[in-house]
C-alpha positions in Angstrom: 0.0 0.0 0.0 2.8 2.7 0.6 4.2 2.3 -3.0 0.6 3.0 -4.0 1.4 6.6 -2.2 5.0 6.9 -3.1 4.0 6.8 -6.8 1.3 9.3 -6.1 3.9 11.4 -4.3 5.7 10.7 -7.7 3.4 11.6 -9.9 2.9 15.1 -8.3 6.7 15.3 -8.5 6.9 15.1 -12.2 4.2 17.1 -12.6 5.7 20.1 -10.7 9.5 19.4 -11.2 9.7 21.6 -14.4 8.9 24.6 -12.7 10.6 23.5 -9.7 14.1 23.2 -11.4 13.8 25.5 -13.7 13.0 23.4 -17.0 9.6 25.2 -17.9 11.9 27.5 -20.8 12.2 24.3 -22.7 8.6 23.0 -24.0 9.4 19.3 -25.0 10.9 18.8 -21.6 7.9 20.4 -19.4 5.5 18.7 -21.6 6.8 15.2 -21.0 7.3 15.8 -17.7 3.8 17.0 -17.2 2.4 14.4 -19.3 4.1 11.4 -17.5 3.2 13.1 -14.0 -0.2 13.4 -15.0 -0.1 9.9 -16.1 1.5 8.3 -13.1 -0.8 10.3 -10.6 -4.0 9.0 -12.3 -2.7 5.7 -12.5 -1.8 5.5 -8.8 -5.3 7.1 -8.0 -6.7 3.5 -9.8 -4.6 1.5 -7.9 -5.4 3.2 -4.5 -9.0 3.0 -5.1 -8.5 -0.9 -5.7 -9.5 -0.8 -9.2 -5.9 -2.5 -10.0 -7.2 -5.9 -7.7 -7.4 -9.2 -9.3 -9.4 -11.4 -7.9 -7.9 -15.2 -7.3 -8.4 -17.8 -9.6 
């Protein structure tokens, strides 16, 4: 359950980290950064939620 969070924690990281360091003057970078923060957030959100669960054979 607390690499559910960590990767949430991660995801707002990436997200933020352009603007953070500096790297929001260079578009391809923030973009992908923003992109792949946005992705890993949502996808953690799923996962949290228990939408990620498989259920036993």
């Amino acid at each position: 359950m607390w690499r559910h969070w960590l990767s949430l924690l991660i995801g707002i990281w990436l997200f933020l980290s352009p603007w953070v360091i500096d790297l929001a003057s260079r578009t391809a970078t923030t973009w992908n950064y923003v992109v792949m923060g946005i992705l890993v957030f949502l996808l953690s959100i799923v996962e949290l939620s228990g939408g990620g669960r498989r259920s036993a054979p």
